[in-house]
N, C-alpha and C positions, 0 to 999 in steps of 0.2 A: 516445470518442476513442481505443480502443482498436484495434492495427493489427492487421493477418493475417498470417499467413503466405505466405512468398513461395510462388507457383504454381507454380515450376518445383522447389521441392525436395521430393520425394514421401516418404511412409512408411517406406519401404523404404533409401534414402538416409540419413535420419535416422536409422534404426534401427541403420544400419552405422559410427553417427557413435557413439553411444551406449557409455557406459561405466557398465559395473555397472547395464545396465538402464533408464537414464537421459540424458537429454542431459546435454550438457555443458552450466555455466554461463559458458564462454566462447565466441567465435569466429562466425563467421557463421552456422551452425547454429542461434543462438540468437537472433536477429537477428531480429523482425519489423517489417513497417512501423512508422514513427515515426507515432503519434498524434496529439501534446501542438498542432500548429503547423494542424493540422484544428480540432481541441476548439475554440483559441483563434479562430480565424475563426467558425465557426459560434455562441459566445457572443457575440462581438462582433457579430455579422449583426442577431443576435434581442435583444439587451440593449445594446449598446455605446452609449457620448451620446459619447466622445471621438474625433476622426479615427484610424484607423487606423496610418497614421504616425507619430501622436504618441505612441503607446503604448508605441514601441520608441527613442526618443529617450532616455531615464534609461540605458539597459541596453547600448545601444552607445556613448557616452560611458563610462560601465563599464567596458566589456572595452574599448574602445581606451586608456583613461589609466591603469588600473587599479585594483584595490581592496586594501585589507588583509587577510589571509585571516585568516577567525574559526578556533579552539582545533579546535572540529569538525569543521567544511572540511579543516584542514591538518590532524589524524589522518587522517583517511578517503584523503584524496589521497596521503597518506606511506604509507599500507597500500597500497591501490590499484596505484601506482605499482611499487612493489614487487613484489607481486602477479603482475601482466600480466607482468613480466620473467622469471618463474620456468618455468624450463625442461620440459619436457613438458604443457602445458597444451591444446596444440592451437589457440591463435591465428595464423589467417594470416600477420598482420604486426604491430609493436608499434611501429615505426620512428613514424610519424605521432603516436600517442597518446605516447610519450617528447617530441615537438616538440611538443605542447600543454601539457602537466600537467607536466611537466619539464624547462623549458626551464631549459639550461647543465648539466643532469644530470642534477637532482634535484628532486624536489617541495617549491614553495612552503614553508615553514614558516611558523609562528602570526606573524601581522605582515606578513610581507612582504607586500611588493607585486605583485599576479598580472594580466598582463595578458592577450586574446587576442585579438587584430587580427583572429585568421579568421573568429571567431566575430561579431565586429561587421560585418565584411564580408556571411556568412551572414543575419545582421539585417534590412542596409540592404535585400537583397536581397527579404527578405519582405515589408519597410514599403513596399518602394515596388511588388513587383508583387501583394502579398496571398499567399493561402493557394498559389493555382499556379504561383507560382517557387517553393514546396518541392516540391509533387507532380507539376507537367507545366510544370515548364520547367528553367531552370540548373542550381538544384540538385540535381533530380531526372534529369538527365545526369549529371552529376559524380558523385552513388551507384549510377547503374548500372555508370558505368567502373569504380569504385573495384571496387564487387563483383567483374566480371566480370576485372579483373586478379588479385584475390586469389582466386580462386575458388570464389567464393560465390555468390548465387541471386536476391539481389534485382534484381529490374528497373524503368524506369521503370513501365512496365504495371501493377507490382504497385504504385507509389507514386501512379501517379493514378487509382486505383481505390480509394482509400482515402476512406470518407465517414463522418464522425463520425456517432453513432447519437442523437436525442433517445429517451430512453426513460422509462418513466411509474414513478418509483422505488418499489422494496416500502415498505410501513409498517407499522408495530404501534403500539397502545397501550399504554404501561407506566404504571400509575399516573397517569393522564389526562395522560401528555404523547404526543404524536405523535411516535415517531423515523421518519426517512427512509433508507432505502440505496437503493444502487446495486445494481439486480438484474443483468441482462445476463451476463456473464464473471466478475464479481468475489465475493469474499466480503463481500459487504454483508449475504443473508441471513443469516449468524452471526452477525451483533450484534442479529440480529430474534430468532432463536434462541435464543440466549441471555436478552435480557431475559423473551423470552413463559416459560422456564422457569422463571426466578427472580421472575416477578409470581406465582406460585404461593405463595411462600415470604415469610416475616414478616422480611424485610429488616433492615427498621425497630431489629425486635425482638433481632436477633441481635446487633446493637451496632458500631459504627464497629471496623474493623481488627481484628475478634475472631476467634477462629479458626472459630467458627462460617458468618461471613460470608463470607470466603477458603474456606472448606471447599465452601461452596455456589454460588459466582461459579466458582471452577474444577472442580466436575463438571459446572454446565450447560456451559463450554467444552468438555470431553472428547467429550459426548453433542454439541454440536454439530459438535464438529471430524471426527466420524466420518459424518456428514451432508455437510457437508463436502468430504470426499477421496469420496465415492460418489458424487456428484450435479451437484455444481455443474462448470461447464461454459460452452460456446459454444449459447445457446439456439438460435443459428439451425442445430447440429451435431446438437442432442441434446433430448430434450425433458426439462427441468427442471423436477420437480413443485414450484413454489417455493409454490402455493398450499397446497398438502398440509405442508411443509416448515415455512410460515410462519406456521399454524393455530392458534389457542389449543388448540384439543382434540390436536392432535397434541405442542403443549407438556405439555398435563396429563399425556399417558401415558406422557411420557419421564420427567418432574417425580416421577412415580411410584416411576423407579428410584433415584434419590438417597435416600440413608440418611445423616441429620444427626449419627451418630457413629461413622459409618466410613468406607471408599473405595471404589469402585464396583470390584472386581476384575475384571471381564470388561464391557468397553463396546464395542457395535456399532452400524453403523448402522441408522435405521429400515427399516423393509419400506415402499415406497412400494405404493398401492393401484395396481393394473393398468387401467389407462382413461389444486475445486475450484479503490537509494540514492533516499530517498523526499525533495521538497521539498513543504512544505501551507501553505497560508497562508487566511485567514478575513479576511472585511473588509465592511465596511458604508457605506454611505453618508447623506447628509442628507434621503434621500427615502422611506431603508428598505428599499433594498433590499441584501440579503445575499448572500454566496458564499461557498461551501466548496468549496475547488479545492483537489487531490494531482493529483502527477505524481512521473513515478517511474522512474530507468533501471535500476531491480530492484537486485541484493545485486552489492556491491562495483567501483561506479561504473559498470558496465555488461560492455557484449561483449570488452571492451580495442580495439574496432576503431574510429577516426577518418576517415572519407573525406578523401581530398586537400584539404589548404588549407578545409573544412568549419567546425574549431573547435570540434564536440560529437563526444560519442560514442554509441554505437547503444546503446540498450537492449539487453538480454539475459532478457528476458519470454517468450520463446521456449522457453527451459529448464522452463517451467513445463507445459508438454506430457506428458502421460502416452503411454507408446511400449504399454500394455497392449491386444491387442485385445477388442475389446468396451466400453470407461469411452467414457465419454462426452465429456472431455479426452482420448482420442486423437488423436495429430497426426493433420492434414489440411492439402494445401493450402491458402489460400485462407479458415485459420481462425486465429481470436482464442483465446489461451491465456487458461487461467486466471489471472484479476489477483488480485494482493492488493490493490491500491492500492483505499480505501473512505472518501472525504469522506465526516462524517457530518452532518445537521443535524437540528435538532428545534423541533414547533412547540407551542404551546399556545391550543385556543380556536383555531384555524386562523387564529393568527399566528403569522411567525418567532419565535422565540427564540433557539435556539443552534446557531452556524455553526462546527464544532466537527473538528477530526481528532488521530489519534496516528498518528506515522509508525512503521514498523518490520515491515514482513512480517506474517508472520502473529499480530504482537502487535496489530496492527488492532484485530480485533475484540475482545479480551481488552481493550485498554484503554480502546474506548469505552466497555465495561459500565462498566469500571473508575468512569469519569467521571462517566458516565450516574449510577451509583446513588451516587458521592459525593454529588453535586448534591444529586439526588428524596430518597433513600435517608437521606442523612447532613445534608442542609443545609446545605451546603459550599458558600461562594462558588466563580467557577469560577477564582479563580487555586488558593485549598486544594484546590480538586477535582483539580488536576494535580499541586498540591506533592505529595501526600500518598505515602505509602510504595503499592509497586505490587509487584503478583506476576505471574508467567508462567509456565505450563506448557505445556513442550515431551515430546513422543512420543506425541500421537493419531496416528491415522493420516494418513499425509499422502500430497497431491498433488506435493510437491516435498522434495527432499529436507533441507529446512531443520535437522534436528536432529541433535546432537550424539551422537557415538557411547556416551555414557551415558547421555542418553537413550531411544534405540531399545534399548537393551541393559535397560532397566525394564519388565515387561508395562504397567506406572501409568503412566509415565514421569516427569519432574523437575518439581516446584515450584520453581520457582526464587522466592526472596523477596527484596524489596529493603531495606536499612540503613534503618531505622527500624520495620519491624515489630515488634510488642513480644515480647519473649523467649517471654511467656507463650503469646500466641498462635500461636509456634514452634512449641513443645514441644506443644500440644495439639493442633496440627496433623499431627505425627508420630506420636504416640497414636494418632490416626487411621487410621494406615498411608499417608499420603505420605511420598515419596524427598523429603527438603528441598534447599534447596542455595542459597547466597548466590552468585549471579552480580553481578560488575561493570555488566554489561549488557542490553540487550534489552529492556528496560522501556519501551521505544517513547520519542517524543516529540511531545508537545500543544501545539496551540495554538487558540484560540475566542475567538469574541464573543455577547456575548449581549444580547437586546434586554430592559431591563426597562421594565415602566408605573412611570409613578413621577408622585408629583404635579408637575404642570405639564406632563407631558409625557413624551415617549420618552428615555428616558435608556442611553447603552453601555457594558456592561462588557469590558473585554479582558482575557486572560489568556495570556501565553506561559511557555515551557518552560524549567527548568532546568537540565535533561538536551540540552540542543540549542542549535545560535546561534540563538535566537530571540528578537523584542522584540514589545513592546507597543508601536502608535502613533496619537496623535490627533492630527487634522486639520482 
């Protein structure tokens, strides 16, 4: 359900748009087809039992009476909001996104009340004509005007030509459980990557939250993340050796370079043989069947761009584009940027088990491990398997420019640790030669279900996030 890029904005255009070598993460430049309103038709085609209609009845009641805004919502929207306003950015227009997320001036705060009439209008219009009143019909007029007034690039053309992808997800084995990603555009093979390096290594043995275990969870990321920014891509752009990539034996010879009492100082990618603002939700039902569904309008609410009377705003997944010739991620018309966004699920015994995501960019794939080896690894029911203290490191090499200028300024680049790691396991982590560093943030946020056997029968566990508005709910 990932969109493309419009056709009419070429290379060469984008490259004249580009600052510091990069797109920008605002403005139409950054803007590819909307996805998420495809995805959901095509699930519901092949899996749906409820009428179509019905599905958008909770959500436009919603936005027209409105809701409370959660602690999270209203930071993100008070940032945001702010944001877009800030002079030199390169946003067409801001006029429409200030009349949604700001109405009387300023963004919602924790509590109040947020409502938005355009967007339930947007709604009715999908429930009652389906997926082609976004793509080839009203709505998809109203985004061609909108573009072609601010002049920007999308067209109807480029909106009904957008057709969600079924694809046949990668797997590994980690310790006989099955995990599943998302191969296609996304970084779903890094959390394959990651684990096939750390089924190398005595988990187990190394001891919950120890500095050992952090020491080894974050150089298999590094060695992945350099895999990573070199390969991953739009398969149908580039050919992506994901087999090669995803291989136990190509695990063991990277597994090779991790040293259990220091830091890897110099990490590159492999040689391939010659022949890179999130919402997730997990949910189950009485018959067993499971879903792990992210969507995602990238870092900091999105484009700042609203079409006319619309009610959303455009993603900015377009910035995710490499302007370098030769990668694999370089723009192209007519192409899918590299996603972060990666549902994860896992089976055992080729049944579901856990229907499982961490939002957050490129902590995706850091916190699935994270998760994954609480669970396998530690034994960690899956709400401890999220409570638990989290690490992240920022400054592999990247596809986007997601890190921090102290970051990129470390050849290692930052551990960041989160409050509650134990002192000791600090301090022995910096022995080691990791840059430490306690961030507020970035630790992603989880949410999961999971199927357990139990006597009598199928019994579910849920687990939502601390770090996020998220709940647990049964039904």
């Amino acid at each position: 359900m990932s969109g493309r890029s419009p056709r009419g904005l070429s290379l060469e255009t984008a490259r004249a748009r580009a600052k510091n070598g990069v797109l920008p993460p605002y403005g139409a430049v950054s803007v590819s087809v909307p996805g998420a309103v495809d995805g959901w038709w095509a699930m519901h085609q092949r899996y749906g039992k409820l009428a179509w209609a019905e599905l958008f009845e909770p959500v436009i009641a919603m936005a027209e009476e409105g809701v409370p805004v959660a602690p999270v919502v209203a930071y993100y929207l008070a940032r945001g909001v702010a944001n877009f306003q800030r002079p030199g950015l390169g946003i067409e227009e801001v006029a429409n996104m200030r009349a949604t997320y700001a109405p009387g001036g300023r963004a919602p705060a924790e509590g109040d009340i947020f409502r938005n009439p355009d967007l339930a209008r947007t709604f009715r219009l999908i429930a009652k004509g389906g997926r082609d009143a976004f793509y080839d019909g009203p709505i998809a007029d109203t985004i061609e005007a909108y573009f072609k007034r601010i002049g920007g690039w999308m067209t109807r053309a480029d909106m009904a030509a957008q057709r969600a992808t079924w694809s046949e997800p990668l797997t590994t084995d980690y310790r006989g459980v099955t995990v599943h990603a998302i191969g296609e555009n996304t970084q779903g093979l890094a959390t394959l990557q990651m684990l096939n390096i750390l089924e190398r290594f005595d988990m187990r043995g190394a001891g919950f939250q120890s500095a050992l275990s952090i020491h080894l969870q974050a150089e298999a990321k590094r060695l992945a993340y350099e895999d990573r920014a070199r390969y991953y891509a739009d398969p149908e752009f580039a050919k992506v050796p994901f087999e090669w990539l995803g291989s136990k034996d190509y695990a063991a010879e990277r597994a090779k370079l991790i040293r259990p009492d220091r830091l890897m100082t110099d990490v590159r990618p492999g040689q391939a043989p010659s022949h890179g603002d999130t919402t997730y939700f997990s949910c189950s039902d009485k018959d067993g069947m499971m879903v792990s569904m992210i969507q995602s309008n990238f870092r900091g609410m999105g484009s700042g761009l609203v079409a006319d009377g619309l009610g959303f705003m455009f993603q900015d997944r377009g910035q995710l584009f490499s302007l370098r010739d030769g990668h694999p991620n370089v723009y192209a018309p007519g192409k899918r940027p590299f996603q972060t966004i990666i549902p994860g699920f896992a089976t055992r015994q080729g049944k579901p088990w856990l229907a499982f995501g961490v939002m957050g960019g490129d902590m995706q794939p850091q916190g699935q491990v994270q998760i994954l080896a609480n669970r396998i690894d530690y034994d960690l029911d899956v709400q401890a398997a999220g409570d638990s203290p989290r690490w992240h490191h920022g400054g592999s090499s990247e596809v986007m420019g997601e890190d921090g200028a102290e970051e990129k300024a470390s050849p290692t680049g930052v551990l960041n640790l989160e409050t509650g790691v134990p002192a000791e396991t600090q301090a022995k982590l910096a022995a080691m030669g990791w840059k430490i560093a306690e961030a507020p943030g970035g630790y992603g946020r989880y949410e999961c279900v999971e199927w357990l056997e139990r006597a009598g029968g199928r019994v579910y566990a849920a687990a939502s996030e601390m770090r996020a508005d998220g709940c647990a709910l049964a039904y």
